[in-house]
VEXTOR-332911 format. One record per residue (C-alpha): x, y, z negated. Coordinates in steps of 0.5 Angstrom, whole numbers, plus 500, padded with zeros to 3 digits. Example, Ala and Ser with C-alpha at 12.3 -4.5 7.8 and 13.67 -1.06 7.14 Angstrom:
! VEXTOR-332911
525491484527498486
//
This chain:
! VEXTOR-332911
575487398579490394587488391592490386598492386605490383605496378610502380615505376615512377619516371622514365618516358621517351620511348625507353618504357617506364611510366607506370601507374595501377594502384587504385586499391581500396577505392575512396576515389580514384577511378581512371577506368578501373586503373585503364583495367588495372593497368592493361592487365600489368602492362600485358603480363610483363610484356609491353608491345601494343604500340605504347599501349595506349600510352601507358593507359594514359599514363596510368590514369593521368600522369602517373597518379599525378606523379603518385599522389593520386590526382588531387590529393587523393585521400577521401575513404569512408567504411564504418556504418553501423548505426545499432540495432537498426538494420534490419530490426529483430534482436531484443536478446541473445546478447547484442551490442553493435555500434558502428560510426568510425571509419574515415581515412585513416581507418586503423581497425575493424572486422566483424563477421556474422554468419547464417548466410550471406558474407559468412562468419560461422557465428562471429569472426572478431577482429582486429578491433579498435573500438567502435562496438563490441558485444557478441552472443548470437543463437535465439531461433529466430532465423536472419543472420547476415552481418559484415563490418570490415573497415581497415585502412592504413593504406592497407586497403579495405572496405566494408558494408553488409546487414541483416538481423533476425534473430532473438528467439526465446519463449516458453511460459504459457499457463494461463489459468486454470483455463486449457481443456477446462475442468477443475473444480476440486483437489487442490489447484492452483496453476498459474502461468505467464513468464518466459523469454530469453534468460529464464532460469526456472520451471518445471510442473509435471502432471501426470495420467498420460502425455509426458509423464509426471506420476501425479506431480513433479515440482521444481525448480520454480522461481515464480509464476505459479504453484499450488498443487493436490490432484485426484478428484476421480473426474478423469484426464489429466495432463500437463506440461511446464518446462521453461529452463534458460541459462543457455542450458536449454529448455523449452516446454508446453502441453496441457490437459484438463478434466480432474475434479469429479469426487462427487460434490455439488453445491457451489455458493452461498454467501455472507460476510456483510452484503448490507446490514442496518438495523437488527443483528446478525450475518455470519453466512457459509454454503460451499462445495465443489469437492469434499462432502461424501461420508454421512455429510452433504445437507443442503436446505436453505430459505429466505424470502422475507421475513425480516431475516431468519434462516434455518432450514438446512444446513449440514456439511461433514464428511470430507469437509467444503463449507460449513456455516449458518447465521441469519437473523437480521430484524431492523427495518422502517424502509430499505429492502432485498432479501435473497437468501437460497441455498439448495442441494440435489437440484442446484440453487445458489442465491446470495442478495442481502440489503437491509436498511432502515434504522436509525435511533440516535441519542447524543448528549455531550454536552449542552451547558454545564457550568458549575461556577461558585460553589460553597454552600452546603457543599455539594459539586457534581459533574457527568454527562454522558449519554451515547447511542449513535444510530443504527438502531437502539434508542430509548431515553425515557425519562430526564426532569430538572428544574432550578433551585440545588440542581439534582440527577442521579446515576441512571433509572429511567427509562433506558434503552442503549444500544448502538454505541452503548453509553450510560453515565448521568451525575449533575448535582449542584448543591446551594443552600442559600448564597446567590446566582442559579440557573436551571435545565435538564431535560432528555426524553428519547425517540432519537432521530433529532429530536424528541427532547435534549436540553442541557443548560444548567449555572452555579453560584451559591458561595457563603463561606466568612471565618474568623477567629484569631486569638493569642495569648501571653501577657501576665509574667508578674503584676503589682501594677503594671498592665496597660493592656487587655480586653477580649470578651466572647459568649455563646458556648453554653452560656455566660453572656459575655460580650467585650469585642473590642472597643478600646484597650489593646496594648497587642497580644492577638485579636482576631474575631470576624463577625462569627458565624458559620455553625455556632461555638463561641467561648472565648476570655480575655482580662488585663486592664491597668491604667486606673481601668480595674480589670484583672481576673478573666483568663482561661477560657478558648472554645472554638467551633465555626464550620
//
């Protein structure tokens, strides 16, 4: 907005008038034709006569600004622009934030008008402001709202720009299922719906037998999308409206009508748990209804189209219940094949498609080789092996031979049938009679898929166990002539052969024997010899037992 000022006397003139100068207002840059104006209109309400008229026009423009400080060193002005939202954009709420660029010139302030119509301020007037921005709250209708930016100057004067904006307009959520005008297909439903717009607090389900009423269903506040909800199944209108809550304190709402369930069922599904089976078994399968099952319960017959699945021929649902269950009968397969199962009930058919295919026998041996290493004679060592069925179908282990000297089987009566991941537990044995290296096989008999036969190698080493004898014994605490030392003599238990072991006279207490052997008894007695070589009474005899 622009103003005029009193004229200002700047210096005399010759012809007694005052040099006078208009203020130039709020303008950027001087405009001599605007001060002629401005000037004219002062010059004539204090009276000057018309001769120095045009003088004074002069004045004003040239001299008088010069005098002023308004001829080349008039100070450049700029109003703040505002820079967002974007002119002319649609506001992203009901809270805006406008940003402007800061005046130039000695721009000392803002304004901020916003208004239903052009330069009017009945939604925002806001000022003085220092800042460059400040955040307002504007209606959400969706209508133009006309926004002015005042820029003050230190001057005093004032300059401003203008836009336009439409409004942030809020939206109401929108049920997106179940579908509108559809039918629903039992008691319990399920109402789901898009989230509104705009500072949505909460919604609100009514569900009633008329438009706008809620006698069947009135629920919320709500926080989320979607609500679970009992209605008749008397198959008649239904109608609905969800409520959209806004912080502002308003609300927002949709219709909606739907066909209620019929409370006569029908036949919906058939189904099973697996869709593919391998190998024989069975399928745990269930048919469905549309609404509970009448009093008397609700039958409904069911078929297979191939013999390798069984079904029975009719199924019961009780009264007041959806579902009720059946098992097929799976028979293993030698090739992939379809079978359609068929449910039927007063002339509705519903099909499930069921996969087999082939199976598969599948014998695994854990092992290939079994290493016994050295092993006592006589003294037996066993190991395990474990065998596993890992195909789809049983597999039959008819019979395990094994060959090589001290190797024996044992744990398991053949044949066996294992089914799938079932295991069965075979003892290897080895047990060595005579000492030396032995090798063997252990051969599997099956109808497994890799093969007919599984071999396992088979190594031990037969170990002779060496004893000996170690024998102690007290010199004689007294003798009439002096001992020079001793002989050890040994017999076969039970006999009296006895022979001397060592080969010269020991002066030591101990001698131990290592030429025994394994299983024999030996007595054993030792005699103290003197230096003449006469040999004293035999000592005590020692029995020992080899192992």
């Amino acid at each position: 907005m622009k103003h005029l000022r009193d004229i200002l006397i700047c210096a005399p003139l010759r012809d007694g008038f005052s040099t006078a100068r208009a203020a130039c207002g709020r303008s950027s840059r001087p405009n001599c034709d605007e001060t002629h104006m401005r000037a004219r209109i002062a010059l004539q309400r204090r009276g000057i006569p018309a001769l120095p008229y045009r003088i004074f026009i002069w004045l004003s423009c040239c001299v008088a600004l010069a005098f002023c400080g308004r001829v080349g060193n008039a100070t450049t002005i700029a109003a703040g622009v505002i820079t967002s939202p974007a002119p002319g954009s649609t506001l992203t709420s009901a809270s805006t934030t406008f940003s402007w660029s800061a005046g130039t010139g000695g721009a000392t302030g803002y304004y901020l008008w916003v208004g239903t119509s052009a330069g009017t301020a009945n939604l925002v007037n806001i000022g003085p402001l220092s800042g460059t921005s400040v955040t307002v709250n504007l209606p959400t209708n969706g209508t133009k709202v006309y926004v002015q930016l005042y820029t003050n100057f230190s001057g005093g004067s004032q300059l401003s720009n203008s836009y336009t904006y439409t409004e942030f307009e809020k939206s109401a959520a929108a049920i997106s299922s179940p579908t509108n005008g559809s039918t629903l297909t039992g008691a319990s439903t399920t109402f789901t719906w898009t989230a509104g717009a705009g500072g949505v607090t909460g919604y609100y389900l009514w569900v009633g037998t008329s438009p706008g009423t809620a006698n069947l269903v009135n629920i919320g506040p709500l926080s989320g999308t979607s609500a679970t909800v009992n209605l008749p199944t008397n198959g008649a209108t239904v109608y609905v409206q969800l409520y959209t809550n806004f912080s502002a304190g308003n609300q927002l709402s949709n219709s909606y009508t739907y066909r209620a369930a019929s409370s006569s069922p029908t036949l919906s599904g058939v189904s099973c748990t697996n869709a593919s089976m391998t190998a024989a078994g069975t399928d745990s399968c269930a048919v469905t209804l549309s609404a509970a099952a009448p009093s008397g319960g609700y039958a409904v017959s069911l078929a297979s189209n191939n013999s390798a699945v069984t079904v029975p021929a009719s199924v019961t649902i009780a009264a007041g219940a959806t579902t009720a269950s059946f098992t097929a009968t799976v028979s293993a397969v030698s090739a992939a094949q379809t079978v359609t199962l068929t449910a039927s009930a007063n002339s509705v058919t519903k099909t499930f498609t069921l996969q087999l295919s082939a199976a598969v026998a599948t014998l695994n041996v854990n092992a290939t080789t079994i290493a016994f290493g050295n092993v006592n004679l006589n003294s037996p060592a066993t190991q395990t092996l474990i065998l596993t069925s890992t195909g789809s179908a049983a597999v039959t282990v008819s019979k395990a031979t094994v060959t090589g000297s001290g190797f024996t089987i044992s744990g398991v009566t053949f044949p066996i049938t294992l089914n799938p991941n079932q295991t069965a537990t075979l003892n290897v044995q080895f047990d060595p009679t005579v000492a030396g290296a032995v090798t063997g096989k252990l051969t599997i008999t099956s109808n497994s898929s890799t093969g007919s036969s599984t071999v396992v190698n088979l190594s031990g080493t037969g170990t002779a166990v060496t004893h000996q004898v170690d024998l102690t014994w007290n010199a004689p605490a007294s003798s009439p002539d002096p001992v020079a030392g001793y002989s050890v003599y040994r017999a076969l238990s039970g006999t009296s052969s006895y022979t001397q072991l060592n080969s010269a006279v020991m002066t030591v207490t101990t001698y131990t024997d290592a030429s025994v052997q394994n299983g024999q008894t030996y007595d054993y007695i030792v005699e103290s010899v003197d230096a003449s070589g006469v040999t004293s009474a035999p000592s005590n005899t020692a029995v020992v037992s080899i192992p």
